[in-house]
Predicted model as a PDB file, atoms N, CA, C, CB and O in Angstrom, pLDDT in the B-factor column:
MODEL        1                                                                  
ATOM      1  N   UNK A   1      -3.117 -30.669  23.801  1.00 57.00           N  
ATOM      2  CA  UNK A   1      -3.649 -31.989  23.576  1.00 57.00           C  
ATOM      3  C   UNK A   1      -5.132 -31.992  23.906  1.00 57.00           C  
ATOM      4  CB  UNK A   1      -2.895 -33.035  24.411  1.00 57.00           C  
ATOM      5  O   UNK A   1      -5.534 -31.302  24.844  1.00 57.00           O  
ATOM      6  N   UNK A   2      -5.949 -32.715  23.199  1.00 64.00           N  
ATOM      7  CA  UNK A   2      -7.532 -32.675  23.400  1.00 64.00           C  
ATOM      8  C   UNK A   2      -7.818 -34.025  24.376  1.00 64.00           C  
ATOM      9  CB  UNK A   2      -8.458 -32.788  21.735  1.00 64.00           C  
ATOM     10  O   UNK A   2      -7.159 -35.045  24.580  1.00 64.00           O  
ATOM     11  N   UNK A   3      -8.978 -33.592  24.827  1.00 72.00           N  
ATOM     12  CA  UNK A   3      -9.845 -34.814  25.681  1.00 72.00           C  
ATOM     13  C   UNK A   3     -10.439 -35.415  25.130  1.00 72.00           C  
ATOM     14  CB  UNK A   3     -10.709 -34.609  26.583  1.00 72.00           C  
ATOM     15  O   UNK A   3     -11.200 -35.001  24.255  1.00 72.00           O  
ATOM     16  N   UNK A   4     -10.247 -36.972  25.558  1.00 72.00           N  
ATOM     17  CA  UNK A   4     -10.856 -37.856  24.396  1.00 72.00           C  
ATOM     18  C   UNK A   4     -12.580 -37.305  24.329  1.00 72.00           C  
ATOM     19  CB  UNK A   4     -10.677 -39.800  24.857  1.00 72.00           C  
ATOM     20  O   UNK A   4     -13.194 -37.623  23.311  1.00 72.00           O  
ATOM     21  N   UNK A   5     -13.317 -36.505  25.391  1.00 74.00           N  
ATOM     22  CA  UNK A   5     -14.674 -36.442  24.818  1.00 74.00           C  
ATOM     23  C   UNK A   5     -14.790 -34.881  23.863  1.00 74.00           C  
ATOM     24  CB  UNK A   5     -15.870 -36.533  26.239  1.00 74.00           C  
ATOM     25  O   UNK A   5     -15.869 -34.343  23.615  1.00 74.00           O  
ATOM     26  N   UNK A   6     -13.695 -34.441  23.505  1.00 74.00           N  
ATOM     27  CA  UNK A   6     -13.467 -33.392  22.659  1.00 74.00           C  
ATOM     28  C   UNK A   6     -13.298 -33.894  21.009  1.00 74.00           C  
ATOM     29  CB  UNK A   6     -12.172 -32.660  23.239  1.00 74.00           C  
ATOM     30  O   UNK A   6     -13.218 -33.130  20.047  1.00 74.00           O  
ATOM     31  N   UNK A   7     -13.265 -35.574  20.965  1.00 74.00           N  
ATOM     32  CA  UNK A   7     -12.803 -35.611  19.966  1.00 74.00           C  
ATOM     33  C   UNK A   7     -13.321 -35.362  18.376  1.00 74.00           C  
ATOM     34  CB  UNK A   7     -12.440 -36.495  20.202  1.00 74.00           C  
ATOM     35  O   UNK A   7     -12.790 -35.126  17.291  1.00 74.00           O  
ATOM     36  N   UNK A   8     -15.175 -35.632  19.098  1.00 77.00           N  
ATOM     37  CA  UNK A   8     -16.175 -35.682  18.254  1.00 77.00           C  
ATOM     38  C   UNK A   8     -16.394 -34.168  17.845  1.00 77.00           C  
ATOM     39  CB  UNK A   8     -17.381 -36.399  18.885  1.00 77.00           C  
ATOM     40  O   UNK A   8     -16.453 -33.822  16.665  1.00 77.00           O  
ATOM     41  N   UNK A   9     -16.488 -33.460  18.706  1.00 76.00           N  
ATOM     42  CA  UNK A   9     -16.597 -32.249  18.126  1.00 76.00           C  
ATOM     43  C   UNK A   9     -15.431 -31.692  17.288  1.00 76.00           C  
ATOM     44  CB  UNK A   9     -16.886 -31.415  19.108  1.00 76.00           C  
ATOM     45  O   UNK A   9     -15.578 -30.673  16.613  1.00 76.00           O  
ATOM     46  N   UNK A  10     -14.377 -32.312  17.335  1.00 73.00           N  
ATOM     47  CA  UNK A  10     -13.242 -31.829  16.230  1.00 73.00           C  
ATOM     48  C   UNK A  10     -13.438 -32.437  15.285  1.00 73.00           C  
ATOM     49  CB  UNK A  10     -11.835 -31.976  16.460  1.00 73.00           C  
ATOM     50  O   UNK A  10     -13.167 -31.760  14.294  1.00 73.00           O  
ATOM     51  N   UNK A  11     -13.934 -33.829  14.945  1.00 74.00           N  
ATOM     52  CA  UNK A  11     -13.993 -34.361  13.925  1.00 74.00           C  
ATOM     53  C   UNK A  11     -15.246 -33.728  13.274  1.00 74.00           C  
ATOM     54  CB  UNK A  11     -13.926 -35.728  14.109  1.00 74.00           C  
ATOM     55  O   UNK A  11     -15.263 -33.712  12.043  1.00 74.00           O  
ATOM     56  N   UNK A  12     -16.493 -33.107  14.070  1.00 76.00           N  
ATOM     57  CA  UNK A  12     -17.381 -31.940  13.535  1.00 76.00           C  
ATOM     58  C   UNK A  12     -17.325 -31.395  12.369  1.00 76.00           C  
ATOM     59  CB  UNK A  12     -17.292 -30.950  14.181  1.00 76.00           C  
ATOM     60  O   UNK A  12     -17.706 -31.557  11.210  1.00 76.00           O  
ATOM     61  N   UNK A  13     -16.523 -30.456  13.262  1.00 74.00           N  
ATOM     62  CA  UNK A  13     -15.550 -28.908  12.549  1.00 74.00           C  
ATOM     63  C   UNK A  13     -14.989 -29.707  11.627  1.00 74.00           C  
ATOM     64  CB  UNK A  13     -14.136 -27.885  13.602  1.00 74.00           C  
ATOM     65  O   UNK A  13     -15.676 -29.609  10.611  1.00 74.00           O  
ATOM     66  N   UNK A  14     -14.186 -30.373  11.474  1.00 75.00           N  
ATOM     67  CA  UNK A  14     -13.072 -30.323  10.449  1.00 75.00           C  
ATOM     68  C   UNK A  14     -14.231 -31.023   8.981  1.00 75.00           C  
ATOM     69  CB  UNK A  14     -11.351 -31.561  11.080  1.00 75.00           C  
ATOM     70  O   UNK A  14     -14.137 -30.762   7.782  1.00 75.00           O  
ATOM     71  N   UNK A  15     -15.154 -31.860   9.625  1.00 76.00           N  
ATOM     72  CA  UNK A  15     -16.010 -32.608   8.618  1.00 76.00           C  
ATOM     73  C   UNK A  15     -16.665 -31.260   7.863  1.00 76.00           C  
ATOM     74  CB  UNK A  15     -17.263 -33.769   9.413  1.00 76.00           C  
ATOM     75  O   UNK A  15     -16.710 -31.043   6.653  1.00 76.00           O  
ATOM     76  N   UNK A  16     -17.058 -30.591   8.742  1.00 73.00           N  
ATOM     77  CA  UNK A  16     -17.708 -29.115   8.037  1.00 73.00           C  
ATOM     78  C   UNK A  16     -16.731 -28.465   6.752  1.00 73.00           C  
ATOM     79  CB  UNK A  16     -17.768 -27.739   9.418  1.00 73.00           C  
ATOM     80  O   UNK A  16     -17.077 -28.077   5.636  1.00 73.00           O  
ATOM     81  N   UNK A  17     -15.379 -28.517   7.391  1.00 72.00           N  
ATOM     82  CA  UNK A  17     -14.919 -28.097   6.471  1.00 72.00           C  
ATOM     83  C   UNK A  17     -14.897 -28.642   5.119  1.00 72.00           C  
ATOM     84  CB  UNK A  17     -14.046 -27.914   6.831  1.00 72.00           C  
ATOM     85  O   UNK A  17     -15.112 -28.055   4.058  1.00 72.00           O  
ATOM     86  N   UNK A  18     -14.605 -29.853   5.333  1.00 73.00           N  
ATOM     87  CA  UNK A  18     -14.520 -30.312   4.052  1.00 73.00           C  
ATOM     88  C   UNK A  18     -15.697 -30.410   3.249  1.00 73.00           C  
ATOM     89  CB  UNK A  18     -13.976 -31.438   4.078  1.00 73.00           C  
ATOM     90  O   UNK A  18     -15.487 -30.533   2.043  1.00 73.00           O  
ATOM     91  N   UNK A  19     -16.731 -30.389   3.581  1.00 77.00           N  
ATOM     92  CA  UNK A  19     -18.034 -30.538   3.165  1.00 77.00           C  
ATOM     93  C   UNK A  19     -18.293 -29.186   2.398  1.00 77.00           C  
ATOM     94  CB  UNK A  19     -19.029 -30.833   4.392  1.00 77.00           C  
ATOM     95  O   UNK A  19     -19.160 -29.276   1.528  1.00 77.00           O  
ATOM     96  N   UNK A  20     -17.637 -27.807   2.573  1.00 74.00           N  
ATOM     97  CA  UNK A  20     -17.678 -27.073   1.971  1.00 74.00           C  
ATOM     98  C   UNK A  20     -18.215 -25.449   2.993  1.00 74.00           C  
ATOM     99  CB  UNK A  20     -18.416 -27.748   0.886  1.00 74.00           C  
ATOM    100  O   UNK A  20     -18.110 -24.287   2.600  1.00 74.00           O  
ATOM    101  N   UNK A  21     -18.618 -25.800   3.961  1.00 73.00           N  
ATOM    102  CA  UNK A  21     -18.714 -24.678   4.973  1.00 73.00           C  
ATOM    103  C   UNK A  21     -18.320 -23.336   5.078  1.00 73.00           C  
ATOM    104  CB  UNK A  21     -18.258 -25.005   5.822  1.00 73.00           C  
ATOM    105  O   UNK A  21     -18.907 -22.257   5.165  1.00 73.00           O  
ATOM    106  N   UNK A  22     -16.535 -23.917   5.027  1.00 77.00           N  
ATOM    107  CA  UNK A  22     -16.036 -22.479   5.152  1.00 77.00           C  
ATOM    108  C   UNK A  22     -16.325 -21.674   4.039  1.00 77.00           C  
ATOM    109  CB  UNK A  22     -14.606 -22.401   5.348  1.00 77.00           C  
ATOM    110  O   UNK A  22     -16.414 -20.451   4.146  1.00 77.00           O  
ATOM    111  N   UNK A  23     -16.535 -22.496   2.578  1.00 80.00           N  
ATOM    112  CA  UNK A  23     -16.265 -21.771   1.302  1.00 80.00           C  
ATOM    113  C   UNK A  23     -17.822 -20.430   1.339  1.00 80.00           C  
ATOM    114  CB  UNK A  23     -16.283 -23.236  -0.311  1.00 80.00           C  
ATOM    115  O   UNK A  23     -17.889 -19.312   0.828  1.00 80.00           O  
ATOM    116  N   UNK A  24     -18.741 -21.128   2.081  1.00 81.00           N  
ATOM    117  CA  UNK A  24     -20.211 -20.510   2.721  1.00 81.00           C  
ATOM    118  C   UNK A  24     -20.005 -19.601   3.130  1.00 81.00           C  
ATOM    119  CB  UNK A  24     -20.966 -21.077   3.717  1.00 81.00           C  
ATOM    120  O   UNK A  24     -20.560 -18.614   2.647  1.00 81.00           O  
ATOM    121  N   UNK A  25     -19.103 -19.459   4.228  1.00 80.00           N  
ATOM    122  CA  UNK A  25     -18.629 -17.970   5.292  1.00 80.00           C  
ATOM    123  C   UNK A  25     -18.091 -17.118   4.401  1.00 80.00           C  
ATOM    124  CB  UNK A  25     -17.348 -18.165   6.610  1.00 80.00           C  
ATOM    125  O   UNK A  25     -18.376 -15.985   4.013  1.00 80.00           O  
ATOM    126  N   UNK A  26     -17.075 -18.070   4.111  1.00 82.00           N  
ATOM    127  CA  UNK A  26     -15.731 -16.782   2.884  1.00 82.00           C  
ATOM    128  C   UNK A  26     -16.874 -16.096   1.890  1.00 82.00           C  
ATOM    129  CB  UNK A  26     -14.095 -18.016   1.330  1.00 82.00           C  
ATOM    130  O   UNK A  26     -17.028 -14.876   1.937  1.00 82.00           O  
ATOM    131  N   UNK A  27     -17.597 -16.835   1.072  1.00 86.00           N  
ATOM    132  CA  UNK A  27     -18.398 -16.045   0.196  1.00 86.00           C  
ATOM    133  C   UNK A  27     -19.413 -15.107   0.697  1.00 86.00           C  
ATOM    134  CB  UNK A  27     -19.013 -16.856  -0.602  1.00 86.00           C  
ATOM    135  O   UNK A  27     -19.612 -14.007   0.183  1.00 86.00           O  
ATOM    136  N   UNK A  28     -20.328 -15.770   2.155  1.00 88.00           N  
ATOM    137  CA  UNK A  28     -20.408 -14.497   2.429  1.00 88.00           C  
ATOM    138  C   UNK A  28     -19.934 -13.112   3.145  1.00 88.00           C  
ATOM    139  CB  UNK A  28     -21.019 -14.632   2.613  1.00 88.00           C  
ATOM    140  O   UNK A  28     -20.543 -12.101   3.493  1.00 88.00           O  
ATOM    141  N   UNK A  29     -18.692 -13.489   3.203  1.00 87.00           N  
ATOM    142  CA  UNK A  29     -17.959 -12.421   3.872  1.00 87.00           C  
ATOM    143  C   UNK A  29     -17.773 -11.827   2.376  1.00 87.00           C  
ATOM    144  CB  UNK A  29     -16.482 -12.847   4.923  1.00 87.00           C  
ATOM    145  O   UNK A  29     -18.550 -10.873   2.349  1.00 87.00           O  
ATOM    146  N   UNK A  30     -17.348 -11.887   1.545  1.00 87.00           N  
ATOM    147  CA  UNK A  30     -17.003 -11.434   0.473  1.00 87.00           C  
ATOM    148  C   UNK A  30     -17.871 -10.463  -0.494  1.00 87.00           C  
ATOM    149  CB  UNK A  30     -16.690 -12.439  -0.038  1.00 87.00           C  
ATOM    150  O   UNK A  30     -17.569  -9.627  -1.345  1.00 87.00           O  
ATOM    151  N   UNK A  31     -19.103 -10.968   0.038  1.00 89.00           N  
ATOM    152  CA  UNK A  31     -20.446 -10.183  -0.392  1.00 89.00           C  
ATOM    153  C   UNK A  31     -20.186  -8.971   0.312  1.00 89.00           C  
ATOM    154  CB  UNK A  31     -21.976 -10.878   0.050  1.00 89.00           C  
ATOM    155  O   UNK A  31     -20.069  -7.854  -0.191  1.00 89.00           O  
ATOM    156  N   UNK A  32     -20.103  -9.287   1.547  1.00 91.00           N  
ATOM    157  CA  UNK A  32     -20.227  -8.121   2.369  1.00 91.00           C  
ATOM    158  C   UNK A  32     -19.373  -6.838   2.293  1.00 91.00           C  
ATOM    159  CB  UNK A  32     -20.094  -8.555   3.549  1.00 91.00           C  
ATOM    160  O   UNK A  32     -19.713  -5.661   2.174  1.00 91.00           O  
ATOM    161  N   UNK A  33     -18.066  -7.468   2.407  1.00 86.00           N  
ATOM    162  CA  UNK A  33     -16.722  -6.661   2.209  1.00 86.00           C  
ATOM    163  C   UNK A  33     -17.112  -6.168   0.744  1.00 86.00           C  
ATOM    164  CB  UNK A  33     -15.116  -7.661   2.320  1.00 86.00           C  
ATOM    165  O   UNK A  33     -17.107  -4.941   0.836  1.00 86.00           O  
ATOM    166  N   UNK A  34     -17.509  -6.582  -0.803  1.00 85.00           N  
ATOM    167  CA  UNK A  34     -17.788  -6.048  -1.950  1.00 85.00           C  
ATOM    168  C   UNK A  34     -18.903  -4.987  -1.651  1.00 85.00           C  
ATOM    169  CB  UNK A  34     -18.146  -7.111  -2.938  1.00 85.00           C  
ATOM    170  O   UNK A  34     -18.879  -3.925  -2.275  1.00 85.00           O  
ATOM    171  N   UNK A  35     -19.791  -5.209  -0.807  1.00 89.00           N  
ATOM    172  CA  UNK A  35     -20.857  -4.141  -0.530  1.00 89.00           C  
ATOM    173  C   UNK A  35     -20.494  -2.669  -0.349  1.00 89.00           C  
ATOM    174  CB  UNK A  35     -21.535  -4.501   0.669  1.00 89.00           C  
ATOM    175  O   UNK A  35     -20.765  -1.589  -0.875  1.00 89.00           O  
ATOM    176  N   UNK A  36     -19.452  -3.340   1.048  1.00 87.00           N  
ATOM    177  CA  UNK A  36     -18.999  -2.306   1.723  1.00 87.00           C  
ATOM    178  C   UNK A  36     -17.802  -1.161   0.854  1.00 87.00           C  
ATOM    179  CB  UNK A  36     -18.414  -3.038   2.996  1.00 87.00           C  
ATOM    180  O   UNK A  36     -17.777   0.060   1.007  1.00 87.00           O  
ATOM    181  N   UNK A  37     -17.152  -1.739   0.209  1.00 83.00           N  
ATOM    182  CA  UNK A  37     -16.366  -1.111  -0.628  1.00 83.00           C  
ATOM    183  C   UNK A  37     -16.873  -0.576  -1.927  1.00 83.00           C  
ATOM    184  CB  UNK A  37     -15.431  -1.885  -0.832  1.00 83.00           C  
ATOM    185  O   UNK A  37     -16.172   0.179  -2.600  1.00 83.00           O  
ATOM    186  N   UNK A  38     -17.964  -0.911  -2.268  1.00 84.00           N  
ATOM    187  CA  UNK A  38     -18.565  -0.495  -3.379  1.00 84.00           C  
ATOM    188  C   UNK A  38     -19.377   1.295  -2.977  1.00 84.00           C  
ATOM    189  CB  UNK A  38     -19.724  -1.892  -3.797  1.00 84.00           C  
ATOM    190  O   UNK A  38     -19.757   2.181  -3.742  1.00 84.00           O  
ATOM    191  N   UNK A  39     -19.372   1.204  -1.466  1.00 88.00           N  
ATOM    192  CA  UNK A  39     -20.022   2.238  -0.978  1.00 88.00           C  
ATOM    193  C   UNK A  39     -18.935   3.340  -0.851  1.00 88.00           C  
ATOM    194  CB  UNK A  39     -20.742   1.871   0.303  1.00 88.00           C  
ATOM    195  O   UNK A  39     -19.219   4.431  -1.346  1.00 88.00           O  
ATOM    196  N   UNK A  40     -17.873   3.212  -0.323  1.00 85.00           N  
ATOM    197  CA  UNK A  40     -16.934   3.931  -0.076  1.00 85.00           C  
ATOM    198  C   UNK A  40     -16.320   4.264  -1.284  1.00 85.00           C  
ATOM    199  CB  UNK A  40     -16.178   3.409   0.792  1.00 85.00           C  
ATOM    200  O   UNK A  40     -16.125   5.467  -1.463  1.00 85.00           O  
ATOM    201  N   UNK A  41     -15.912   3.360  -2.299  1.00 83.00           N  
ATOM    202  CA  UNK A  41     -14.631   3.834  -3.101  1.00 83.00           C  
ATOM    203  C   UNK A  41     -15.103   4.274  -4.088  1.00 83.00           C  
ATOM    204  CB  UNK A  41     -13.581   2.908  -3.482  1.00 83.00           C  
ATOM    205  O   UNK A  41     -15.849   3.479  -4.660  1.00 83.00           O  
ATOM    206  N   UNK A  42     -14.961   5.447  -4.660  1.00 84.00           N  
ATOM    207  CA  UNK A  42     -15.554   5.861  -6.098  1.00 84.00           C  
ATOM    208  C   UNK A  42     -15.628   5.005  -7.510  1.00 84.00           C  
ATOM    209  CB  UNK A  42     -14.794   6.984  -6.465  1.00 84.00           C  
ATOM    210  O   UNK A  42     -14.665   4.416  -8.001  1.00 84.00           O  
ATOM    211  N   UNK A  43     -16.655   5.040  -7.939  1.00 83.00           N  
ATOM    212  CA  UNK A  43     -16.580   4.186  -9.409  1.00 83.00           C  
ATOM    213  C   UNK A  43     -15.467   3.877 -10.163  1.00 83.00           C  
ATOM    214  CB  UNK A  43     -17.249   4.787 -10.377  1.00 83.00           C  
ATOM    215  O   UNK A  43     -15.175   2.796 -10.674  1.00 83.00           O  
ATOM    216  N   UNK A  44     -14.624   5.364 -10.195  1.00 83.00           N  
ATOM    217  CA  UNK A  44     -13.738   5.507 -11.514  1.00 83.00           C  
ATOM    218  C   UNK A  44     -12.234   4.798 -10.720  1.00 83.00           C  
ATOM    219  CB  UNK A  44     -13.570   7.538 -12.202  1.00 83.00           C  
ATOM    220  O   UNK A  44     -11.183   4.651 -11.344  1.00 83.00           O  
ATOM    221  N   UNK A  45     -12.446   4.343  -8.953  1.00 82.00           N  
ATOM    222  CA  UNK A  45     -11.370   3.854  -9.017  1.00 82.00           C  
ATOM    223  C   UNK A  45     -11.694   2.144  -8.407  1.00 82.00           C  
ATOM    224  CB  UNK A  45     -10.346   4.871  -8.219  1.00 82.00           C  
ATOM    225  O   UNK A  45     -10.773   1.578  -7.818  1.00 82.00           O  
ATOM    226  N   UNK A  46     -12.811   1.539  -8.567  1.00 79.00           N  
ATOM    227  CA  UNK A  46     -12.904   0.349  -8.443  1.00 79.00           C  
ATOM    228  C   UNK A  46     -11.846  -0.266  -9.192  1.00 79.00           C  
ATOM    229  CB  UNK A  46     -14.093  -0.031  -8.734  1.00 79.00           C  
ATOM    230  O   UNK A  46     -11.176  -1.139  -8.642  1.00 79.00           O  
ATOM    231  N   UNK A  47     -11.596   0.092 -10.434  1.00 78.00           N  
ATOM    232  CA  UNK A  47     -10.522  -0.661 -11.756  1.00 78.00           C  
ATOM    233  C   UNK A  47      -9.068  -0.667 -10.763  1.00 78.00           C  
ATOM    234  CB  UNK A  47     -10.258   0.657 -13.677  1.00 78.00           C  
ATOM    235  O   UNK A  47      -8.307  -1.626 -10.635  1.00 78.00           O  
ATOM    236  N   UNK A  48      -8.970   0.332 -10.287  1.00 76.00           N  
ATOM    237  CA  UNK A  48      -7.012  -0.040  -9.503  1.00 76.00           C  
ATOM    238  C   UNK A  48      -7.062  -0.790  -8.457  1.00 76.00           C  
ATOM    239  CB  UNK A  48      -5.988   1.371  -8.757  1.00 76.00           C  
ATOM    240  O   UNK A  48      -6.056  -0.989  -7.775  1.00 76.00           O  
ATOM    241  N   UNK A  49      -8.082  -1.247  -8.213  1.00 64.00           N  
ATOM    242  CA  UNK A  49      -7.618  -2.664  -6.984  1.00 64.00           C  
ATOM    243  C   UNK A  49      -6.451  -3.265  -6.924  1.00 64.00           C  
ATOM    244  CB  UNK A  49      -8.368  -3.964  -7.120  1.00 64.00           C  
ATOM    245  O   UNK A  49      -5.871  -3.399  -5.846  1.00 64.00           O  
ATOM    246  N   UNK A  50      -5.967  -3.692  -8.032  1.00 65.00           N  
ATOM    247  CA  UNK A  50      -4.682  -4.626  -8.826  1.00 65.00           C  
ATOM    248  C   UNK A  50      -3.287  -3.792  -8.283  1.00 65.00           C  
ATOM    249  CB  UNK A  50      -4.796  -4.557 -10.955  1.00 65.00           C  
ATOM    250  O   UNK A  50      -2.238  -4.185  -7.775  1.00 65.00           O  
ATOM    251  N   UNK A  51      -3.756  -2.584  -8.611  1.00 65.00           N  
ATOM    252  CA  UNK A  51      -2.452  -1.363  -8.682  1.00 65.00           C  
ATOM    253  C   UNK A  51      -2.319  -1.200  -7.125  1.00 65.00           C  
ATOM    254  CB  UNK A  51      -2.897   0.431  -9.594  1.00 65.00           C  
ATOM    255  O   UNK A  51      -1.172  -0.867  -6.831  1.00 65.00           O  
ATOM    256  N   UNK A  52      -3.044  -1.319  -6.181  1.00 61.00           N  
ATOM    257  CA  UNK A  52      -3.227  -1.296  -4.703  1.00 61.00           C  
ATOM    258  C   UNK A  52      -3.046  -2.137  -3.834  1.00 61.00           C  
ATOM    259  CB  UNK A  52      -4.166  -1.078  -4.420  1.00 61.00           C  
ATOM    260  O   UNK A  52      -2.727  -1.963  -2.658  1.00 61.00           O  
ATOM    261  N   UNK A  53      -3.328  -3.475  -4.627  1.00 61.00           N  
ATOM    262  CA  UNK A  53      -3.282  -4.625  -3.417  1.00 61.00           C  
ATOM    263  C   UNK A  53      -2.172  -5.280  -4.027  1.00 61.00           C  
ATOM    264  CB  UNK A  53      -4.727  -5.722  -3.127  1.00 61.00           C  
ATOM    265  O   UNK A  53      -2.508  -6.265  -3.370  1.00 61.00           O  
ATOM    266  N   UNK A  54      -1.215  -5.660  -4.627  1.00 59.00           N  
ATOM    267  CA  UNK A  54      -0.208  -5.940  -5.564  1.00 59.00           C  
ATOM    268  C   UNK A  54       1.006  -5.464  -5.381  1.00 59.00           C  
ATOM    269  CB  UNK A  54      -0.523  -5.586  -6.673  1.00 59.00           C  
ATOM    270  O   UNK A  54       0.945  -4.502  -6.146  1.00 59.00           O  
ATOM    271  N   UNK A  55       2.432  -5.419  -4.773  1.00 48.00           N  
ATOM    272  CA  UNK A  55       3.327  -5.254  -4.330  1.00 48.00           C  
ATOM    273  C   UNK A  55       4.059  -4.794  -5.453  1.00 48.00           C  
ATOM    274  CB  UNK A  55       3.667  -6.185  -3.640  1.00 48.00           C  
ATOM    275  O   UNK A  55       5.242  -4.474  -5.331  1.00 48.00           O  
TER     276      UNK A  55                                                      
ENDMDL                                                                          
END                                                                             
């Protein structure tokens, strides 16, 4: 349970979210993680992502 002087800062955060924030982080995490994998995984197998992450 929160303290009522906790309340403002939750209503913060959650306002952030909706405002579009997280979609900010995720994309740039996504840059990053594409960076990073673009370095490691060879060209000819960027195309099987699908075949790999896909059950």
């Amino acid at each position: 349970m929160c303290e009522k002087r906790d309340y403002d800062r939750l209503f913060h955060i959650t306002d952030g979210l909706c405002r579009g924030h997280l979609r900010e982080c995720a994309m740039a995490a996504a840059e990053k993680l594409s960076r990073l994998i673009s370095r490691f995984v060879p060209g000819y197998l960027l195309g099987e992502w699908e075949s790999v992450t896909c059950a």
